[in-house]
Backbone as numpy.savetxt, mean C-alpha at the origin, in Angstrom:
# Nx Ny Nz CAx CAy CAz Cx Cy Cz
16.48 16.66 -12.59 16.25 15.36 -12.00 16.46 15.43 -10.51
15.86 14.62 -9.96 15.88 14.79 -8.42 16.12 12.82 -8.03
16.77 13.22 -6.64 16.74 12.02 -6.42 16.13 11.68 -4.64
15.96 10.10 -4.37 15.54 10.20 -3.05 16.67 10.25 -2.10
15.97 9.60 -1.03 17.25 9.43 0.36 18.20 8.77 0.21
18.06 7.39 -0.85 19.34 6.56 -1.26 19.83 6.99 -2.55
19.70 8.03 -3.21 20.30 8.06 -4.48 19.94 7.63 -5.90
18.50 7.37 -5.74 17.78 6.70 -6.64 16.97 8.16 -7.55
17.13 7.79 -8.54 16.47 8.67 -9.75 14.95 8.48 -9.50
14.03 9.26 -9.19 13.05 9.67 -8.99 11.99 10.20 -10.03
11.07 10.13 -10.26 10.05 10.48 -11.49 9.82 11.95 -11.79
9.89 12.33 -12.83 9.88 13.84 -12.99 8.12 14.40 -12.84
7.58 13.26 -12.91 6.09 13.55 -12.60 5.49 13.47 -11.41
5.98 13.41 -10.55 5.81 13.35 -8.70 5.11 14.60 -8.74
3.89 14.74 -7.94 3.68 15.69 -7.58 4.03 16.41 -6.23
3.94 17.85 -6.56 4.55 18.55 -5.41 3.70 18.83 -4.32
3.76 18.73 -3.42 3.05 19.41 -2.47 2.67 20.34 -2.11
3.17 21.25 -2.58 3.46 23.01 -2.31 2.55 23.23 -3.56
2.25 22.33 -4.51 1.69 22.72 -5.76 0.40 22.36 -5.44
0.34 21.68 -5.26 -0.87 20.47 -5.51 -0.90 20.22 -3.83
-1.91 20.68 -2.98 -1.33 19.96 -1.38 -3.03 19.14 -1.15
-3.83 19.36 -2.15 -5.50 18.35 -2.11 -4.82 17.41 -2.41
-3.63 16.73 -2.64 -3.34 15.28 -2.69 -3.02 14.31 -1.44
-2.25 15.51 -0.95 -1.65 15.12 0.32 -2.31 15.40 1.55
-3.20 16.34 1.59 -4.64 16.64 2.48 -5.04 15.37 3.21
-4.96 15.56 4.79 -5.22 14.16 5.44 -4.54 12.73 5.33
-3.89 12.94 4.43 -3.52 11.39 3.68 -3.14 10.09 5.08
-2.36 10.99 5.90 -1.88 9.92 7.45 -3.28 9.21 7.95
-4.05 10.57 7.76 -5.39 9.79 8.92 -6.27 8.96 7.92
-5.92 9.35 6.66 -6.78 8.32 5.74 -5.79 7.24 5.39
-4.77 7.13 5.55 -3.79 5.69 5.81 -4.67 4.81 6.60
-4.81 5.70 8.24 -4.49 4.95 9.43 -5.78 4.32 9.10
-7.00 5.08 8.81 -8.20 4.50 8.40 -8.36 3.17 7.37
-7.62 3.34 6.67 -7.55 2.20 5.72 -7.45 0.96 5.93
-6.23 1.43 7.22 -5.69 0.03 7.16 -6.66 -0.49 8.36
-7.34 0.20 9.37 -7.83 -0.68 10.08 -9.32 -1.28 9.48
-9.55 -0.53 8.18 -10.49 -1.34 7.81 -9.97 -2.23 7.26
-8.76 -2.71 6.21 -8.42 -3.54 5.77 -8.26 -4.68 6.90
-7.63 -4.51 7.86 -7.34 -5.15 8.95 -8.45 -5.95 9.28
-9.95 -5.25 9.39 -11.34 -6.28 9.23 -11.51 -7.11 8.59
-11.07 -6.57 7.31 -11.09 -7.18 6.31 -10.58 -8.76 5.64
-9.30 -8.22 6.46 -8.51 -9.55 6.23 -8.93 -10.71 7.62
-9.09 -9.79 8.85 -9.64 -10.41 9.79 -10.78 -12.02 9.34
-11.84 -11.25 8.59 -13.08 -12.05 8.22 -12.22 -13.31 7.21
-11.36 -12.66 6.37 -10.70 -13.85 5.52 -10.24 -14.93 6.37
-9.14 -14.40 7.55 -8.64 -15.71 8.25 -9.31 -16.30 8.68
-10.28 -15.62 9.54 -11.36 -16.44 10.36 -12.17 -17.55 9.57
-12.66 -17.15 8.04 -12.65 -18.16 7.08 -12.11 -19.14 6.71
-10.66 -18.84 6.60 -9.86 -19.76 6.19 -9.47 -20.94 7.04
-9.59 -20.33 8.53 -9.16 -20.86 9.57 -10.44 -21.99 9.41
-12.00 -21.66 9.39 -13.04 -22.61 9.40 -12.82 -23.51 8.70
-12.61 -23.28 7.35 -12.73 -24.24 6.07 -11.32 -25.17 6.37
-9.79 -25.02 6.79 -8.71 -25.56 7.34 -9.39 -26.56 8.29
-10.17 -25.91 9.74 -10.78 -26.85 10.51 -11.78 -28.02 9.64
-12.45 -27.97 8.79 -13.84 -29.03 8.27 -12.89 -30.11 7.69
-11.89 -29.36 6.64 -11.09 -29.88 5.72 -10.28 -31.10 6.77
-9.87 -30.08 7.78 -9.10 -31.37 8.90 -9.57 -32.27 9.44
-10.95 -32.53 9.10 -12.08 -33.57 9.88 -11.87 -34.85 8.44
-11.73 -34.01 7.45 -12.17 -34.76 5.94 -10.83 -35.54 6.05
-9.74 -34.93 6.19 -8.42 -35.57 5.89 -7.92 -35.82 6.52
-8.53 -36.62 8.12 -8.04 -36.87 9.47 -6.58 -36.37 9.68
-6.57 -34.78 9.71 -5.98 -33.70 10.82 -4.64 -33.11 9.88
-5.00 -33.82 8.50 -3.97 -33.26 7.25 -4.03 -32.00 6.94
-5.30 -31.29 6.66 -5.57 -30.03 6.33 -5.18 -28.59 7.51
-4.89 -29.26 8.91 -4.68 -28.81 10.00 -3.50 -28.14 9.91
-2.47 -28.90 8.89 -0.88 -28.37 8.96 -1.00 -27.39 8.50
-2.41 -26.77 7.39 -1.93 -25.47 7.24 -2.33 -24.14 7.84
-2.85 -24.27 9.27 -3.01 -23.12 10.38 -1.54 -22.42 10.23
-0.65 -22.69 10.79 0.80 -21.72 10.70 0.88 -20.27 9.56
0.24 -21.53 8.21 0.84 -20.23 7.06 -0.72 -19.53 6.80
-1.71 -19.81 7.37 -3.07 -18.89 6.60 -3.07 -17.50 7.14
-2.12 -17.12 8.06 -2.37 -15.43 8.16 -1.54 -15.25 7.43
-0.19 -15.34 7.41 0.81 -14.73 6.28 0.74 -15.23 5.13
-0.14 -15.94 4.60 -0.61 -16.41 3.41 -1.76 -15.50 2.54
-2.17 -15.24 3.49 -3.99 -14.33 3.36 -3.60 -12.65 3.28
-2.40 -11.86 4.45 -1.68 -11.01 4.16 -1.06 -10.55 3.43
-0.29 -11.31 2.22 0.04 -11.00 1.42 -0.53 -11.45 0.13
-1.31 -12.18 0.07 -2.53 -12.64 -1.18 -3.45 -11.20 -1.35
-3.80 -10.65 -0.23 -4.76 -9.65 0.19 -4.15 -8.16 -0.74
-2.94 -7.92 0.09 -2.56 -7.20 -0.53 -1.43 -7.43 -1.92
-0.95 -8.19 -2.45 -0.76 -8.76 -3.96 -1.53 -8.22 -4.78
-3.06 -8.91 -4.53 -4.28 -8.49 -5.40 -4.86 -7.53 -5.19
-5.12 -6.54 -4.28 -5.89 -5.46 -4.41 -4.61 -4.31 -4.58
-3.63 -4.42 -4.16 -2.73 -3.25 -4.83 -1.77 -2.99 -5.81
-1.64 -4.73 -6.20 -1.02 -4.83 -7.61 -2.10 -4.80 -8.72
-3.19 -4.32 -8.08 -4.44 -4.44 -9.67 -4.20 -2.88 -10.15
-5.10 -2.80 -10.82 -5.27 -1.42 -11.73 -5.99 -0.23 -10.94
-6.53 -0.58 -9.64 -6.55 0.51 -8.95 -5.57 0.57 -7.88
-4.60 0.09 -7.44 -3.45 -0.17 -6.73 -3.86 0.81 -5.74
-4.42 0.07 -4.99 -5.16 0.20 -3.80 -6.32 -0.79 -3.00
-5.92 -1.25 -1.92 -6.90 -1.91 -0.83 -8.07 -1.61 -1.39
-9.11 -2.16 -0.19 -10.45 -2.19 -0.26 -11.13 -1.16 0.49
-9.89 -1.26 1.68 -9.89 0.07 2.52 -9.37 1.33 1.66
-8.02 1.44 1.07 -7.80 2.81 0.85 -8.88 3.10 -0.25
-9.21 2.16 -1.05 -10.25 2.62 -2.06 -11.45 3.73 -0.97
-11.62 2.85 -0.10 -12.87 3.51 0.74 -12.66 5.04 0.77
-11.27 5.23 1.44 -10.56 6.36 2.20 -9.83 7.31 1.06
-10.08 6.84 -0.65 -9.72 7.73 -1.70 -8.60 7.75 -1.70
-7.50 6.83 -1.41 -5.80 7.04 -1.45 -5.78 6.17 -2.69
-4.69 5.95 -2.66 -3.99 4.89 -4.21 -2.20 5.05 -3.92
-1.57 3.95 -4.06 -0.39 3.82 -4.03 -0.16 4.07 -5.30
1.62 4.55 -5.76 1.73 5.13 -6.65 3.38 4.75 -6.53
3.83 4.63 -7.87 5.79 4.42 -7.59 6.58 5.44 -7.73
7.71 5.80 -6.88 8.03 7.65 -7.25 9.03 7.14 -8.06
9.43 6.23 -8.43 10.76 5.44 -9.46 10.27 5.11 -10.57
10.85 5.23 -11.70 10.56 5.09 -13.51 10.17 3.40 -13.29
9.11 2.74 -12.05 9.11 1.12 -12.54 7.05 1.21 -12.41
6.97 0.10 -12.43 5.43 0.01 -12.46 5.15 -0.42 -11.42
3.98 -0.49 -10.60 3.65 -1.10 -9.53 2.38 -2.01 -10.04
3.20 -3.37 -9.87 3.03 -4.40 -10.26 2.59 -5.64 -9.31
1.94 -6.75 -8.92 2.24 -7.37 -8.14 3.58 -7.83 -6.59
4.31 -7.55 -7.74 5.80 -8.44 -6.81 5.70 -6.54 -6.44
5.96 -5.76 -6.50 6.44 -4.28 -6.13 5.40 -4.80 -4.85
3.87 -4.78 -5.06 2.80 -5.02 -4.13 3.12 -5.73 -2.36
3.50 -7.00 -3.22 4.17 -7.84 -1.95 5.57 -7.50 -1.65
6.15 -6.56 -2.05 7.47 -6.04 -1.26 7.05 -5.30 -0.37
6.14 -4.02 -0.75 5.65 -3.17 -0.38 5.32 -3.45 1.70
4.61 -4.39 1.04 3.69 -4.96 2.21 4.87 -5.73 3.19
5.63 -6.27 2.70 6.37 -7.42 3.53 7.09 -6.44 4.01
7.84 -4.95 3.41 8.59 -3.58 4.10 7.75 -3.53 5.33
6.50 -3.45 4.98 5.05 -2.66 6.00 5.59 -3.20 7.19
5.33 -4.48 7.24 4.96 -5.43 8.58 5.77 -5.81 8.73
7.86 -5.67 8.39 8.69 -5.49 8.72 9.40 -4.53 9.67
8.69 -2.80 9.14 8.73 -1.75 9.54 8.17 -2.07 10.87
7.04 -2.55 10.64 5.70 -2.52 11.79 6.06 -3.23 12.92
6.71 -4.25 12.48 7.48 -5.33 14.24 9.10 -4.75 15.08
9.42 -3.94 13.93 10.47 -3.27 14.29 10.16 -2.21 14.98
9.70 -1.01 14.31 9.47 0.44 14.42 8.45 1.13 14.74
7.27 -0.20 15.29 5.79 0.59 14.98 5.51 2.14 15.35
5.84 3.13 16.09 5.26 4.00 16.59 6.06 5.21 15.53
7.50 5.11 15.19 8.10 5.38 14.27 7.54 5.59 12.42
7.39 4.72 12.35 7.14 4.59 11.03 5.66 5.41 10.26
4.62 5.67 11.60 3.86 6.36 11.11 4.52 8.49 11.67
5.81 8.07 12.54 5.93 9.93 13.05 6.97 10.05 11.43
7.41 9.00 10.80 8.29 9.47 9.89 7.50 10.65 8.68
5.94 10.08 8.73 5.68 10.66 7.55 4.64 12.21 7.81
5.29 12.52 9.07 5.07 13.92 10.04 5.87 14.67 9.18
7.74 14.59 9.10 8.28 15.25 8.80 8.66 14.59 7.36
8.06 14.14 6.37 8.81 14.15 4.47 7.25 14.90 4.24
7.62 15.72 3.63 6.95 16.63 2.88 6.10 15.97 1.80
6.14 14.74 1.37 4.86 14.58 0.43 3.92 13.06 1.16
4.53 13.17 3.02 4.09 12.51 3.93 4.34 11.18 3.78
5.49 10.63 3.65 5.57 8.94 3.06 6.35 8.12 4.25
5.36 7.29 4.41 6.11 6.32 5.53 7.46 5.57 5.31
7.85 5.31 6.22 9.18 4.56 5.76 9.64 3.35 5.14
8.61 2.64 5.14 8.87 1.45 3.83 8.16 2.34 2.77
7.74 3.22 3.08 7.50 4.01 1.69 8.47 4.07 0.53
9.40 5.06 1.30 10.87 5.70 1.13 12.05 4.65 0.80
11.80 3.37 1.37 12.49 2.43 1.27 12.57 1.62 -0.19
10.79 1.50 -0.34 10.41 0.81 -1.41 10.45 1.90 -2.44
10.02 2.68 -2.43 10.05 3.68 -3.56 8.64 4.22 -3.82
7.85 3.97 -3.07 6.19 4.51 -3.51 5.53 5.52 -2.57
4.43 6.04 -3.05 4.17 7.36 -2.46 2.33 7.17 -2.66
1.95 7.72 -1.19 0.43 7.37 -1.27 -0.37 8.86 -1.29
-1.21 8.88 -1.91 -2.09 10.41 -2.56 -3.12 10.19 -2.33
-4.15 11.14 -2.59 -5.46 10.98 -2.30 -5.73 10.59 -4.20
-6.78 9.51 -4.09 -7.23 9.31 -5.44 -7.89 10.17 -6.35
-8.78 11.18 -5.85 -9.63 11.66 -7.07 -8.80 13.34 -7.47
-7.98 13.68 -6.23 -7.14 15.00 -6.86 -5.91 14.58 -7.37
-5.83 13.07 -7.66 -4.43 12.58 -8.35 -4.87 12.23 -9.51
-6.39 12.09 -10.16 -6.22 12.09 -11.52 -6.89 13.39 -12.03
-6.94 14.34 -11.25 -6.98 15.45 -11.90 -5.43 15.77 -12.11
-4.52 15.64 -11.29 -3.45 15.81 -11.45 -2.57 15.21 -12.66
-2.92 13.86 -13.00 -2.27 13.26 -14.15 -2.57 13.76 -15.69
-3.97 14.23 -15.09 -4.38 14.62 -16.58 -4.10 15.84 -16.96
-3.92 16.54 -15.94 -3.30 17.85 -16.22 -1.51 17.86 -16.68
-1.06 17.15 -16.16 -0.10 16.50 -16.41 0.41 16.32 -18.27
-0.62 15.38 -18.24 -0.59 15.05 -19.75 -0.59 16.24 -20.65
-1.61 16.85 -20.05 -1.95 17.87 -21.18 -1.14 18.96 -21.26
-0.35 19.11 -20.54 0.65 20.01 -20.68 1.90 19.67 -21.26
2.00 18.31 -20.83 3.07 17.77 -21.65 2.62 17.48 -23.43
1.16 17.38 -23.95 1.15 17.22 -25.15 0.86 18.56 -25.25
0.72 19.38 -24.86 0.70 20.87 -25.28 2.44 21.62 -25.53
2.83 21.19 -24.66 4.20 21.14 -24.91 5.25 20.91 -26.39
């Protein structure tokens, strides 16, 4: 059994790097890619939301207006909730860029894991920005620091289910 930086019991199915390194191949620059497409992405949502808030505030003389404050951090974490707490637990961007988030801890990545995840991110990100992407220079299976924090680990998608299945099959061969 292995554990992480805080002492936490860790998954015996993690893959290694040294074993397997087509997982971890590029993975930073296909992060950084991700997210600035996601970043469009969510861009086009607010800018939406922000319109339909404005019409709505014409309809409900200037009621619908109160909710400018919460539609970016509303849309930010709705955004990512649903595309990385689903069954491909992954953006729209990392889908693009072949990553997938993954939990290195015996739990599921689930919604609420999703929006922790994220709220670590852009916690990390107002604190530490320039940091948080040199952290995953030096951990060996490249994981940012709300990574490490939260407990999840990002791979490239299509050499991670060759990996699981190989996985399996050794364990039912076993």
């Amino acid at each position: 059994m292995t554990s992480d930086v805080f002492g936490r019991i860790l998954r015996e199915d993690l893959p290694n790097p040294a074993e397997s390194p087509e997982l971890f191949d590029g993975i930073l620059t296909r992060r950084v890619l991700a997210f600035l497409i996601d970043c469009v992405i969510m861009g086009i949502l607010i800018t939406a939301a922000f319109i339909v808030a404005a019409i709505l505030g014409i309809v409900t003389l200037g009621l619908a207006w109160l909710t400018f404050p919460v539609i970016v951090p509303i849309v930010f974490v709705a955004y990512y909730a649903v595309t990385l707490g689903s069954a491909a637990r992954a953006t729209i961007g990392m889908r693009a860029m072949d990553i997938v988030l993954t939990p290195t801890r015996e739990t599921t990545l689930d919604g609420w894991m999703a929006m922790i995840h994220v709220v670590a991110f852009w916690i990390s990100c107002a604190i530490f920005t320039p940091f948080i992407v040199v952290v995953g220079l030096f951990t060996n299976r490249r994981q940012l620091l709300h990574d490490i924090v939260v407990g999840t680990l990002m791979v490239r998608r299509s050499p991670m289910e060759r990996h699981w299945i190989a996985q399996q099959s050794s364990t039912l061969g076993a």
